[in-house]
N, C-alpha and C positions, 0 to 999 in steps of 0.2 A: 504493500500500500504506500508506504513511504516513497521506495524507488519510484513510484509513479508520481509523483507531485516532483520529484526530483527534478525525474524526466522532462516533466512540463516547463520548469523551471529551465534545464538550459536550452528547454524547444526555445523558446522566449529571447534568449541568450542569443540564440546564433551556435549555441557549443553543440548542438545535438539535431539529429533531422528526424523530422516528424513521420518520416516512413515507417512503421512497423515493420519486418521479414518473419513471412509466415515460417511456423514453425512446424513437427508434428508432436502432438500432445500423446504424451506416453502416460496412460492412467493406470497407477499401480492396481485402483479395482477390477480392470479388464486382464490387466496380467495376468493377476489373482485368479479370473474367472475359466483364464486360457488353459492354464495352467496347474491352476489346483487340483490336489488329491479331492478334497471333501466335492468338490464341482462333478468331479467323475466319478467319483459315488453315489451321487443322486442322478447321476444319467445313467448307470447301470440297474439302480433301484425300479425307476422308473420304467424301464425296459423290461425287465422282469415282472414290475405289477402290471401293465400293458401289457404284457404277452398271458399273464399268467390269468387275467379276468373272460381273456379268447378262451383260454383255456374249458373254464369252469363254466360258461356262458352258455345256456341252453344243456339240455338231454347229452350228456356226453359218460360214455361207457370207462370207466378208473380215470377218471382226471385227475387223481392228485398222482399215480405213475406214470400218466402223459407231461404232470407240470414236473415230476422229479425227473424225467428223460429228458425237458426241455430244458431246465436249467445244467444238464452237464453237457447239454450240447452248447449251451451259451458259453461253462467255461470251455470250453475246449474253443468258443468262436474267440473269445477274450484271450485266448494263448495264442491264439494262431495270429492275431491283429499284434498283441505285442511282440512277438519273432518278427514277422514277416512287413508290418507296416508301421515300424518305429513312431514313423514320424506324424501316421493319422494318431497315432493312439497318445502320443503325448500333448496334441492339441484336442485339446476339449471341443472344439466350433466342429471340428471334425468327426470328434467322434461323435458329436449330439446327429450332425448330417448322417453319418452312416447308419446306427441306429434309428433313429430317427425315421428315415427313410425304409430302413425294413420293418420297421414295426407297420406304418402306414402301407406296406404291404403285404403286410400277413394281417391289417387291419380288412382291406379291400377283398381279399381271398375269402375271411370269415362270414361278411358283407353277402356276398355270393351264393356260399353256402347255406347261411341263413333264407336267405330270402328264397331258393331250390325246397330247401326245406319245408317252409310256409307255404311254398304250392306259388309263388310270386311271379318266379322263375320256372317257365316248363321243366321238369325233369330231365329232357332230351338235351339240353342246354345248360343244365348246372355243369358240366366240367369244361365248356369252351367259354364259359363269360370270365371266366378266371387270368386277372392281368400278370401270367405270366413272369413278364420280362419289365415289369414295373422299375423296381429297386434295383437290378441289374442295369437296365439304361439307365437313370440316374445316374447312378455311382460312374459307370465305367463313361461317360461323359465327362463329369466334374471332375474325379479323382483319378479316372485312368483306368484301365484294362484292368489291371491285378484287381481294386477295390471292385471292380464287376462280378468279377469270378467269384471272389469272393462274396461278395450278396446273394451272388443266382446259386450256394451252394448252401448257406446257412437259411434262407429264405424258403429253399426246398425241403431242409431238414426239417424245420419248424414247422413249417405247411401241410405237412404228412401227417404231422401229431395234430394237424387240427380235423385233416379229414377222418383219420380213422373212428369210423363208429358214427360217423355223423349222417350228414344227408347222403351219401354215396351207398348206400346197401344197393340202389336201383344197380347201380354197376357193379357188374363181381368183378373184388378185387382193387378195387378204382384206388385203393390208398399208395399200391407200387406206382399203377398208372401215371396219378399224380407227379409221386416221386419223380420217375423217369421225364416226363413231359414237363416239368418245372428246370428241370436240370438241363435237357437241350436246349427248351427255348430260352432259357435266363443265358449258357453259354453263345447259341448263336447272336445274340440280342449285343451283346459284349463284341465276339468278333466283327460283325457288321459296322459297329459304330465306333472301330480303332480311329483316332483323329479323328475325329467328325470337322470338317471344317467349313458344310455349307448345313442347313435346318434342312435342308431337304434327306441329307443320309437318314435322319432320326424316320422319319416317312417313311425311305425307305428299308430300313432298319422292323419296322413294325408290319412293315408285308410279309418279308423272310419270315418273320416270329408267325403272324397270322398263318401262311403256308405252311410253315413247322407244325405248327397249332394241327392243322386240317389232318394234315397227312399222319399224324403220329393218332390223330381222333380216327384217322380211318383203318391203319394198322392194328391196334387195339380195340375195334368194332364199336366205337363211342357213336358212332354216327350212323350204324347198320343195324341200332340195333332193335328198331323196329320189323328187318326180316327177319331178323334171328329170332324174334318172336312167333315166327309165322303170320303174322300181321299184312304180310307183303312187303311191298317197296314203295315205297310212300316217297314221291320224288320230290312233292312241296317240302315236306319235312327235312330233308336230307339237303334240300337247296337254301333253308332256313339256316341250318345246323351248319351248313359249310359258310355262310355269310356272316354268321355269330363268328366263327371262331378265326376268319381271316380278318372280320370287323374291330374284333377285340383289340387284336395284334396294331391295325393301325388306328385303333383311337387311343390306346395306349399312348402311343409314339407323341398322335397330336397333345397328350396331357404333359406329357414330358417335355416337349417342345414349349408350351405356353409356359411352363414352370421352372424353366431351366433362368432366365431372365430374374426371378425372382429368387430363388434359391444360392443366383451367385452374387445377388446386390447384399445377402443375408447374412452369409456365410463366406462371403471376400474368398470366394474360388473363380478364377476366370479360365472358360472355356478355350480351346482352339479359334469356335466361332466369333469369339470377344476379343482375343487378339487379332484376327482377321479384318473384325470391322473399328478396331484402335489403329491399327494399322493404313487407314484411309490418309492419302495424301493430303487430302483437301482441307485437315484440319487446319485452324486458325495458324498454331505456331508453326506447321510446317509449311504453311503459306507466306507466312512474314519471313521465315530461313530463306524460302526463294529469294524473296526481292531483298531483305537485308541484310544475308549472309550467304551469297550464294556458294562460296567456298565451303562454308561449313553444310550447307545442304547436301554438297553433292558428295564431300567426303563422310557424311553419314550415310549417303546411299548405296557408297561402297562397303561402308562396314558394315552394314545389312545383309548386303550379298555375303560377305567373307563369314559372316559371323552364322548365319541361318546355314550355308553348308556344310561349316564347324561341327554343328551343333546335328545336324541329321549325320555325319559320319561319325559320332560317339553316343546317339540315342539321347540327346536332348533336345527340349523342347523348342523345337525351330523357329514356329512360328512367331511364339513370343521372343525370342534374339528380334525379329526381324523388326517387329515393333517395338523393343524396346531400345535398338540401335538408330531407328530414328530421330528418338527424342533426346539420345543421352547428352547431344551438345546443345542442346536449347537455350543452356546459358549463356552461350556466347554473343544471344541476341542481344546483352546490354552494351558490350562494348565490341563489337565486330572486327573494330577495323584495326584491334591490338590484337587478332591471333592471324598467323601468317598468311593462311588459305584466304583469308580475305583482304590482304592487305594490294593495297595498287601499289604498281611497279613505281620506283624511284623513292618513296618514300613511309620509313618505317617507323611509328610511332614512339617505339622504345628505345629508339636513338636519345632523347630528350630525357629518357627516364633514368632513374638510379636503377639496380638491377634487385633490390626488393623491391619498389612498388611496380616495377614490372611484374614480377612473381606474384605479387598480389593481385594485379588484376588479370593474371593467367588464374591464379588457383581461386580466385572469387567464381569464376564463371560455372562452378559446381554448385554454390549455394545458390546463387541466380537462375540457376536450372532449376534446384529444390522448390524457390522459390515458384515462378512460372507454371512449374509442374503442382502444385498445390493451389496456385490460384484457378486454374485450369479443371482442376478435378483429375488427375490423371491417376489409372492404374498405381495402387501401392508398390507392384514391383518393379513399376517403369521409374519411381520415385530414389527406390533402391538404389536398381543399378545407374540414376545418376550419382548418385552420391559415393559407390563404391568403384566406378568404373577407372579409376585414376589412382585405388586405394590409399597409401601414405607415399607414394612414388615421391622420385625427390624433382624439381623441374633443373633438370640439371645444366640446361645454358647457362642461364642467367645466375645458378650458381657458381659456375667455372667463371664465367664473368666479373662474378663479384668478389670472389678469390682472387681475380688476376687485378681488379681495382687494388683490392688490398696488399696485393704484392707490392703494383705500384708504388701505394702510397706511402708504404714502407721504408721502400729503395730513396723517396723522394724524401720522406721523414729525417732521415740521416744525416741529409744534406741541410733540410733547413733546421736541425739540431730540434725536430718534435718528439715527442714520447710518444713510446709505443704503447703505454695506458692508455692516450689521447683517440689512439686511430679506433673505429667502432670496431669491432670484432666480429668477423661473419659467420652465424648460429648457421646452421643446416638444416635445425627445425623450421625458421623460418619462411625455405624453400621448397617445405616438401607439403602437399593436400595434407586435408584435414580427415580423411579417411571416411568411412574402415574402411577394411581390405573384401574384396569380393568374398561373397558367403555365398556363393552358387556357383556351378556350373555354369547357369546361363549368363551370371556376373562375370566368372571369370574370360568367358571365348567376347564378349565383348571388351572386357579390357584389354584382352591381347590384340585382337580385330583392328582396336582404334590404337594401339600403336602398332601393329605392322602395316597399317595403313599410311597414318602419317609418316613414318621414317620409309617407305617405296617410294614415295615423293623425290626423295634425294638421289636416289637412283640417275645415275646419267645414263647409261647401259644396261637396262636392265633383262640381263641374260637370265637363265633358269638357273644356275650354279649362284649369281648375285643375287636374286630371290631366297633361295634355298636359305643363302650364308647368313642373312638379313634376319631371314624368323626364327631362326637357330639362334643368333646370338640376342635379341630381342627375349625371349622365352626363356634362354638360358639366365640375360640378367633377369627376368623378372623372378623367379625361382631363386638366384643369391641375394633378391634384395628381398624375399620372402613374403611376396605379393601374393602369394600364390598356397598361402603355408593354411588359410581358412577357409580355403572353396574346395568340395571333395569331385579334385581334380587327379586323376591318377596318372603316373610319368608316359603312361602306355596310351592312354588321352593324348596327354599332350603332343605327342607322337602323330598321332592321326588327326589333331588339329594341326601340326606345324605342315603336316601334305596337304591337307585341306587347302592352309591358306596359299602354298607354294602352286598349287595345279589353278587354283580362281587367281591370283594374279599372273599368273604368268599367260593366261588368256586374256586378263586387260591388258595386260604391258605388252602383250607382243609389239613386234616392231615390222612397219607394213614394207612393202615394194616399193621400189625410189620411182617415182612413176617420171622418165625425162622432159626435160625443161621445153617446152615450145620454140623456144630458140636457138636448138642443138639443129637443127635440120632449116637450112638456108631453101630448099627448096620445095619443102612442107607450104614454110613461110612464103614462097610468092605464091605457087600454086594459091594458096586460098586468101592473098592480099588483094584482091580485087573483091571477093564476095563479103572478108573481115570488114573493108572500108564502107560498104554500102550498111553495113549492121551497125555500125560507129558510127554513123550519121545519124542513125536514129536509137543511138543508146542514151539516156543522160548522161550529162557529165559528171566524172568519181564516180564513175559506177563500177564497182568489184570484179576484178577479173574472174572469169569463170573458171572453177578447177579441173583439172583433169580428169580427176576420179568420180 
């Protein structure tokens, strides 16, 4: 409270500027919520009374050994989540989504059953209304493949124990049926929808499941089995029954599809499709990089390319590199014309400068990003890897530089009998970002991206061997100055990023065919001097010679 009147105070003054720089607010009760033990015990609690009131809920044949089989299949899902998915199971948001999400599909299954039961639902139709591949798309959308497989396996398990003994006696046996028919379509539903990157796969995604659906109803005689009656062959019935169960498959998809927008605004998970469309050129700040930083535009849309085929040759998330290598120089929209890429020829702004506040307005241009990227609304982890993309790197010109001042002044100090207490002493903290160091994958292949991008620049000759040598020692120092030491990047990665970046630059830099000068051939030049002259006549004047190629 104080500081703020302070503030006011030397607003008033002239000592302080009235601009505020957003910040992000780290609230230790969200921490708390993220991350807490007792948090994850009431989402397990709760899972368990949720599951366990399906349980007991209407006519059900030993329900308290259907609820004691479901809770050791729960722990055995709780061992398998902590082995295999570290990292869902130590975020709370995560795992509220993944339970969460199966319960509302063993919610929708009981739903089903129930209402088959009541006579609601034709009988012929209680086991194709059943959504399947609910919780599986879901999951393996948001969180990935594995966490799919994972749902279309425990969701199945669960599912069984809700059929047996209930409305299914019309089917003999319907509780393996289940089983088996819960566990393709929940894996095909997974495969289908590996990267989803347009709304249309989930569509198509829930026809496959629909057709699964059908075909596994007509193998196991779900759908025949009014011959089987001796009833006949009832072809209305059978064209109803095949309509339910490919119907299901795709309204499914369309619920998924609606709820996927809302599930990732809730629970800060961003799809394929969401990077996709963050990724839109046409955004504001990538609009202003054209026209007021066209250097740094376009050498972010290089490190897009480098960085998105980095990231597909080591099984990282490409899509997001690609979008979040767009925005990682954003900052340099406040001062442009002090980083090189955008500097015009003849004259360079940091000639006038000491060689700290040049480093200071190189290394601001990260916070000005932060900044930007927060007024904007942008992606938490496009926020990120601004801010980790340069981790505590040192800016090493302008430190050698200001070493060689001090040398100078040194040498010169002697002479004019000054103290070497007197000369300022050049820190190296100073000169080096404010960090951290990348904590991803997708953090680290942009950091490397965006320096072997800018350092190919210097490149005069840039043969394949001068590439090679370039990302080799690039990657090497970024590893002794231990950039590299908090993003779980392994040396056998970096390996298949260093060819990555070597094979996509060495396709920009190729170097073209000298295509000959128009004036090497005197008799080229008459031959077409009589029909050139008549074109000259009616070209404007300064008007651009035409190129060859």
């Amino acid at each position: 409270m104080f500081g703020f009147f302070e503030r006011k105070r030397l607003i008033k003054k002239g000592l302080a500027s009235p601009k505020l720089r957003r910040r992000r607010t780290n609230s230790e009760v969200l921490n708390s919520l993220e991350t807490g033990l007792l948090t994850k015990a009431l989402i397990f609690v709760a899972f368990c009374t949720g599951l366990g009131s399906m349980i007991f809920y209407g006519p059900q044949p030993q329900p308290t050994e259907k609820f004691l089989i479901a809770m050791l299949i729960f722990l055995t899902a709780l061992a398998q989540l902590w082995v295999n998915h570290p990292n869902s199971f130590a975020s709370n948001s995560r795992t509220v989504l993944m339970f969460g999400t199966m319960l509302a599909h063993l919610a929708l299954t009981k739903f089903a059953l129930v209402l088959t039961r009541n006579g609601t639902i034709p009988w012929q139709f209680g086991a194709l209304v059943v959504p399947y591949a609910f919780a599986p798309l879901v999951l393996s959308v948001l969180l990935g493949k594995n966490q799919g497989l994972y749902a279309a396996t425990f969701v199945s398990l669960w599912g069984w124990l809700l059929v047996i003994g209930g409305n299914a006696s019309v089917y003999r046996g319907f509780d393996a049926i289940y089983l088996v028919m819960s566990l393709i379509c929940g894996f095909i539903a997974v495969f289908i929808t590996f990267q989803v990157r347009r709304r249309s796969r989930l569509i198509r995604a829930g026809i496959f499941v629909g057709l699964a659906t059908w075909v596994l109803a007509i193998a196991f005689g779900l759908i025949t089995v009014p011959w089987e009656l001796g009833l006949g062959i009832d072809w209305q019935t059978i064209g109803y029954q095949s309509l339910a169960a490919i119907g299901t498959g795709i309204f499914t998809a369309m619920i998924v599809g609606g709820a996927l927008p809302i599930l990732e605004h809730a629970f800060r998970v961003t799809t394929e499709i969401s990077w996709l469309e963050t990724a839109d050129l046409n955004h504001p700040l990538l609009r202003r990089l054209t026209i007021e930083a066209p250097g740094t535009y376009h050498h972010s849309l290089v490190v897009a390319n480098l960085a998105e085929a980095a990231a597909e040759a080591i099984g990282a998330n490409a899509t997001m590199c690609r979008a979040c290598a767009y925005f990682h120089d954003i900052g340099k929209l406040v001062k442009p014309e002090y980083f090189t890429e955008n500097m015009r020829a003849g004259r360079n702004p940091h000639d006038d400068l000491a060689p700290t506040m040049s480093a200071l307005i190189i290394i601001a241009h990260v916070k000005e990003g932060i900044d930007l990227a927060l007024k904007h609304k942008l992606n938490q982890r496009i926020i990120d890897i601004i801010q980790e993309h340069h981790g505590t790197s040192l800016v090493s010109y302008f430190f050698k530089r200001a070493l060689q001042q001090q040398d100078d002044a040194r040498a010169g100090g002697k002479i004019m009998n000054i103290r070497e207490e007197d000369i300022p002493e050049v820190r190296e903290e100073s000169f080096r970002y404010g960090g951290p160091k990348p904590q991803t994958r997708e953090s680290g292949i942009i950091s490397l991206a965006d320096a072997v991008e800018s350092a190919s620049r210097s490149l005069e000759k840039p043969t394949p061997v001068r590439i090679e040598q370039l990302i080799n020692d690039i990657i090497e120092n970024r590893i002794l100055d231990r950039q590299l030491d908090e993003c779980p990047i392994s040396l056998k990665e970096l390996r298949v990023i260093a060819e990555s970046f070597a094979f996509t630059l060495q396709n920009m830099l190729h170097s073209r065919v000298a295509y000959p000068s128009t004036s090497s051939s005197a008799s080229t030049a008459a031959a077409t001097r009589g029909a050139g002259a008549a074109e000259a006549a009616r070209a404007p004047e300064n008007a651009p010679p035409v190129s060859a190629a």
